[in-house]
C-alpha positions as CSV (number, residue, x, y, z in Angstrom):
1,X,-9.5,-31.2,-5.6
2,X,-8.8,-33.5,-2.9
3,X,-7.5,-36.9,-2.5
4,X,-9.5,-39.4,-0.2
5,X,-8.4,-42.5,2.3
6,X,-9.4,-44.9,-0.6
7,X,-6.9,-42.9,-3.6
8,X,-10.1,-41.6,-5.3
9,X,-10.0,-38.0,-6.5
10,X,-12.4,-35.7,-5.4
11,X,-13.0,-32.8,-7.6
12,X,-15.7,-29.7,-6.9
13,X,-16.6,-27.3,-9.4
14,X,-18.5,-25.1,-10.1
15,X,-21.9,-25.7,-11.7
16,X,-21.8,-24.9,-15.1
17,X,-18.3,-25.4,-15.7
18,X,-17.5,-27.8,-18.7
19,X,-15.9,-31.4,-18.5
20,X,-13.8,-30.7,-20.6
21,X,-12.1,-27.9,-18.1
22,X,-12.2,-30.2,-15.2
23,X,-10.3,-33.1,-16.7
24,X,-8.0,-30.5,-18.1
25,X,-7.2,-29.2,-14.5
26,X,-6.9,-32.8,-13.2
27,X,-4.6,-33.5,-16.2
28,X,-2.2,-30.5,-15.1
29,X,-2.3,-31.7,-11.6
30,X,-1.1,-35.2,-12.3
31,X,2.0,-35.3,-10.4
32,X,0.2,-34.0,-7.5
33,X,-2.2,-36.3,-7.4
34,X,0.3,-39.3,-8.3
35,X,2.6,-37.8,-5.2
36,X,-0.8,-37.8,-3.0
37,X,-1.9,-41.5,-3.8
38,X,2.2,-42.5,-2.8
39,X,1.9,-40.6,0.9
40,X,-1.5,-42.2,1.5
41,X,-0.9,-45.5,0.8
42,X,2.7,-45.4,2.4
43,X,0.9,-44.2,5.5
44,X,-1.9,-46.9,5.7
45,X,1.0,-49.5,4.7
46,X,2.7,-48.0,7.9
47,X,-0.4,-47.8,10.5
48,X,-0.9,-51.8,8.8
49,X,2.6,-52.6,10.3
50,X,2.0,-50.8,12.8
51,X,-1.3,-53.1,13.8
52,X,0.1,-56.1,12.6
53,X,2.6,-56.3,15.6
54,X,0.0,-58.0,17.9
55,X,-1.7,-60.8,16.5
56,X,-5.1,-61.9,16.7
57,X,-5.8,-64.1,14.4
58,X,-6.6,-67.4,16.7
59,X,-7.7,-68.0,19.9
60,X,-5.1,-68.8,21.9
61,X,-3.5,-65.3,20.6
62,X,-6.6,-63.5,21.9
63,X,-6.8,-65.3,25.3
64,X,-2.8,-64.1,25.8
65,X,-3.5,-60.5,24.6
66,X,-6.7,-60.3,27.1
67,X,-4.1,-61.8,29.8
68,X,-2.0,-58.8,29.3
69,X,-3.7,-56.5,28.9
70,X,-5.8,-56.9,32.0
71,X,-2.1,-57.5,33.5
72,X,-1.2,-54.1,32.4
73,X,-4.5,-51.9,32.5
74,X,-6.3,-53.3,35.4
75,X,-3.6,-52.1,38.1
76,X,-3.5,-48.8,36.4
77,X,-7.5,-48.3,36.3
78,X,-7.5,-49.4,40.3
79,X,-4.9,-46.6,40.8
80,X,-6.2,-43.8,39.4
81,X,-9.6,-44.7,40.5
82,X,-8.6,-44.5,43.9
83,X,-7.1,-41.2,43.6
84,X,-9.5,-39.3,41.1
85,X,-12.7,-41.0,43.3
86,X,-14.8,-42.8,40.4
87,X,-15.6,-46.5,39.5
88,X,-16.2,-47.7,36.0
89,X,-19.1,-50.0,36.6
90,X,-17.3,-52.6,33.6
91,X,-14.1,-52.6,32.1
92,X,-13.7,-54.6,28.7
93,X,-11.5,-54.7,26.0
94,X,-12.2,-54.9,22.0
95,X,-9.7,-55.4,19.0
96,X,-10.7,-51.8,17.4
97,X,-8.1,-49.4,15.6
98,X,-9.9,-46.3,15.6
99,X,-9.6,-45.5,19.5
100,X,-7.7,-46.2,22.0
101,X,-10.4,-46.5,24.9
102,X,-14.5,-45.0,25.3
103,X,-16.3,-44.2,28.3
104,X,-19.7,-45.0,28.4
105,X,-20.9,-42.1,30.8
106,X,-24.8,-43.5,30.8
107,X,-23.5,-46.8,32.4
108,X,-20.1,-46.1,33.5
109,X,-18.5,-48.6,31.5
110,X,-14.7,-48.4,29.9
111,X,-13.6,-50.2,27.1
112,X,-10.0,-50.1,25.7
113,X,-8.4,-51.4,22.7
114,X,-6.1,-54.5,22.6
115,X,-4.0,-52.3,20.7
116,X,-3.3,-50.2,23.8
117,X,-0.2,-53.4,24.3
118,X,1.8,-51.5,21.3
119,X,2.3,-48.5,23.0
120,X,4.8,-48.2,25.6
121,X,3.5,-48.0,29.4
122,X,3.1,-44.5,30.1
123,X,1.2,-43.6,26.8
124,X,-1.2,-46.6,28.0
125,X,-1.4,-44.7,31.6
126,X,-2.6,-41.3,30.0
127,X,-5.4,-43.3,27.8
128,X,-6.1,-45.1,31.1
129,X,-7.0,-41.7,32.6
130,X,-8.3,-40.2,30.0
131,X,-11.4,-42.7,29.9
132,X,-11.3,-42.3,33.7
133,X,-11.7,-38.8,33.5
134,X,-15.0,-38.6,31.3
135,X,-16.1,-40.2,34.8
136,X,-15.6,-37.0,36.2
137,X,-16.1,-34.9,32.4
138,X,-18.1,-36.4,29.2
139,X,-16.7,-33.7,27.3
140,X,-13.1,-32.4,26.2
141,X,-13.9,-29.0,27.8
142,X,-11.3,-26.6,29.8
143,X,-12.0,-29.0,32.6
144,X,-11.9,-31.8,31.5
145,X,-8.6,-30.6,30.2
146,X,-7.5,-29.4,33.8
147,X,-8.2,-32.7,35.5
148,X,-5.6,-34.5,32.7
149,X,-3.4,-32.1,34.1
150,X,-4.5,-32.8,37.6
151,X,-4.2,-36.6,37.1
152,X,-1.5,-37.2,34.4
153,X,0.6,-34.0,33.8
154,X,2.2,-35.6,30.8
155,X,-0.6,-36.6,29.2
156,X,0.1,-33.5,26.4
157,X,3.6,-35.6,25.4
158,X,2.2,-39.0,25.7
159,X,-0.9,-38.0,23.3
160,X,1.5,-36.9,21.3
161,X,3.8,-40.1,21.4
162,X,0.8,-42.4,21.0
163,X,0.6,-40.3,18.0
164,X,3.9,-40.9,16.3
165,X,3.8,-44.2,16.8
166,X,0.9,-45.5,15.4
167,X,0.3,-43.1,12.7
């Protein structure tokens, strides 16, 4: 039995086995269930808040978020460029909650999230060289792995902070 994102209970049995049994196991399990619902939809309550901090609703709060984020990304992606030796051939910027940045690799483009302005700078440096260095790696090999470590020997605690602060 398992609880998914949206509260519904998920329940696998085995073929054969009565209704009667099943809703008589979820019956007994309740409380669990009741207790699983609660965490869930205290932690997307939390990641809402979380979101919520930076507006973009209208345009003029878009235009300032794209003014500061290219403010604060832009210097960091001609950095590290420099010194790992790759180009993104575009760097653009989208509203989305389920990443923080993507490298193309076919075209060399980077895109990172407008969300990237909640975390605090240094958590935005390791997702700046992360993207940077699927440049250099697509995947998240041992070596890809080694040029984080190369690049941004921190990049284990910021993933980590990034983490605990918008989950």
């Amino acid at each position: 039995m398992r609880i998914v994102k949206n509260g519904d209970v998920h329940v696998s049995a085995p073929f054969g086995l009565s209704r009667k049994i099943v809703e008589s196991f979820v019956e007994e399990h309740r409380d669990w269930i009741d207790k699983a619902r609660k965490r869930i939809s205290d932690k997307q309550a939390q990641r809402a808040a979380f979101y919520d901090q930076l507006p973009l609703a209208t345009k003029a709060q878009s235009e300032d978020a794209l003014k500061r984020l290219k403010a604060l990304v832009e210097p960091m992606v001609e950095r590290y460029s420099k010194e790992m030796g790759v180009r993104p051939s575009r760097i653009y910027y989208k509203p989305t909650i389920s990443r923080w940045g993507q490298c193309n690799v076919k075209d060399r483009s980077i895109y990172f999230s407008a969300y990237v302005l909640l975390l605090p700078d240094w958590c935005v440096e390791h997702v700046v060289v992360h993207e940077l260095c699927h440049l250099l790696e697509p995947s998240h090999n041992a070596r890809f792995h080694a040029l984080m470590d190369q690049y941004f020997p921190r990049w284990r605690e910021a993933h980590k902070e990034t983490l605990r602060i918008s989950r």
